[in-house]
C-alpha positions in Angstrom: 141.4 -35.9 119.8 143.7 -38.7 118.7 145.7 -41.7 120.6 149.1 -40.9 121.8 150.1 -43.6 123.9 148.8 -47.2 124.5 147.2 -49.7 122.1 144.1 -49.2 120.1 141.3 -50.9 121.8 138.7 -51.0 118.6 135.0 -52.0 119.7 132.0 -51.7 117.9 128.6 -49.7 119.3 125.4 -48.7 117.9 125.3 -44.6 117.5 122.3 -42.9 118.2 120.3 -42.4 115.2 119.7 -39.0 113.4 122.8 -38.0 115.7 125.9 -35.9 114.7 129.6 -37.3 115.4 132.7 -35.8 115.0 135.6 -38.0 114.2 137.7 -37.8 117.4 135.1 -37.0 119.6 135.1 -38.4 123.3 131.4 -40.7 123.3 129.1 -42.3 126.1 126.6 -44.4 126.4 123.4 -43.3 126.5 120.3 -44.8 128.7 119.4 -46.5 126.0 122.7 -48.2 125.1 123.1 -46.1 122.0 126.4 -44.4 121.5 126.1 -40.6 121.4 128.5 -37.9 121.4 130.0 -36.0 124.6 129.1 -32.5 125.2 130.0 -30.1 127.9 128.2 -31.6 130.4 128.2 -35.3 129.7 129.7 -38.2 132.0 131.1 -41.6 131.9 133.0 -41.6 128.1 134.4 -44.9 127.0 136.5 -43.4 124.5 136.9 -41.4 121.0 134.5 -42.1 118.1 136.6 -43.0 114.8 134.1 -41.5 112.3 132.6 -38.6 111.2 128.7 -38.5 111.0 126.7 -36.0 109.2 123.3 -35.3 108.5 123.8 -36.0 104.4 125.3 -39.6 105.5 123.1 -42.6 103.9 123.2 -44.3 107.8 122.1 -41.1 109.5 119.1 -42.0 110.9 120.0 -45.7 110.9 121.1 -46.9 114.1 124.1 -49.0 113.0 127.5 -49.7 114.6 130.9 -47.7 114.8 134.0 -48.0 116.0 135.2 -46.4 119.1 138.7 -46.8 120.5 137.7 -47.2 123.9 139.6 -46.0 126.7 141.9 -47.6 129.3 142.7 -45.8 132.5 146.4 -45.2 131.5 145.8 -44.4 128.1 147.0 -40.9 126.7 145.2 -39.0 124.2 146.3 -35.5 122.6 143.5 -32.7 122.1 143.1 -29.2 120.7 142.0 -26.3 123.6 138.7 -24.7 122.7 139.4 -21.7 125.4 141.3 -21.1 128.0 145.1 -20.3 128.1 147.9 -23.5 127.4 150.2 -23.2 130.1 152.1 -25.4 132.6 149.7 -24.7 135.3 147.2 -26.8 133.7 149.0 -30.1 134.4 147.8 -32.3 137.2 144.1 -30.5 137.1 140.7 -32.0 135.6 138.9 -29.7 133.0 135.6 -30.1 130.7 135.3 -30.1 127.1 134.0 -27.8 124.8 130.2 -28.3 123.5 130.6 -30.8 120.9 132.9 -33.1 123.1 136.2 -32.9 120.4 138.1 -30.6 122.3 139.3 -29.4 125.5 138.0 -26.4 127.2 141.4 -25.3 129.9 138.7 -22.3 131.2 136.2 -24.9 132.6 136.1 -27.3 135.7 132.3 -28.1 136.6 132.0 -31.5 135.1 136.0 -32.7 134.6 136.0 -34.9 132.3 139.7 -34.9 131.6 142.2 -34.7 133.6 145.9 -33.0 131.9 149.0 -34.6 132.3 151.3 -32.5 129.7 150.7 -29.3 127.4 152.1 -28.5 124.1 152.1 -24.7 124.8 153.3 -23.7 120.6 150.8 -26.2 119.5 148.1 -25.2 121.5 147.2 -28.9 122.8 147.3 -31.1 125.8 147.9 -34.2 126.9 145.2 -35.9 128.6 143.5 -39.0 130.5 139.8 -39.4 129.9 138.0 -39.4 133.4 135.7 -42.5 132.7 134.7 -41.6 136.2 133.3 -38.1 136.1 129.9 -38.9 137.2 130.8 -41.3 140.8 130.3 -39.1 143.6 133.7 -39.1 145.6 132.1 -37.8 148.8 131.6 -41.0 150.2 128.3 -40.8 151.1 
């Protein structure tokens, strides 16, 4: 994923250690206040890591700091689609991401953690808004 609209907002956090990250990737905090990546199922993202992470890095299992664009509520990003079909009907609707948290998945809608706002049907990408808030229960209970 990459910014489209709105200014960087650069912060640093401290990644997980021994912890894979790809550059792009929507992250969250942990319970630990370590930064880790976003998977299918994860909640609460503050915003896209700026790094890549590997296993053969000399800081792998070292739990030093990164930077993450983080976030606004009005800020676009542009993404890839993991699955799912590109297509108009996909604006205005919330979908998940893929398993490693870099892309979207336009198939899925159990944890919505973006929410589509344009689609770039001969690229294969969407516009989206990271849903900071996927996690509140809206019931109102």
């Amino acid at each position: 994923m990459k910014r489209q609209t709105g200014a960087p907002n650069i912060q640093y956090f401290k990644k997980k250690v021994s912890t894979v990250f790809t550059n792009g990737g929507l992250v969250s905090i942990d319970t630990n206040g370590f930064l880790v990546p976003a998977t299918a199922s994860s909640i609460n993202h503050i915003g896209l890591i700026l790094q890549t992470i590997t296993a053969t890095d000399t800081d792998y299992a070292v739990a030093s700091y990164v930077m993450v664009d983080v976030a606004r509520a009005t800020d676009v990003f542009i993404s890839e689609v993991s699955a799912g079909t590109v297509a108009q009907t996909a604006v205005g609707a919330y979908y998940d991401l893929n398993s490693t948290g870099d892309k979207v998945d336009l198939s899925a809608t159990t944890t919505k953690q973006v929410f589509v706002v344009e689609v770039l049907v001969a690229q294969s990408q969407v516009l989206l808004i990271v849903n900071s808030t996927a996690g509140v229960d809206e019931s109102g209970a």
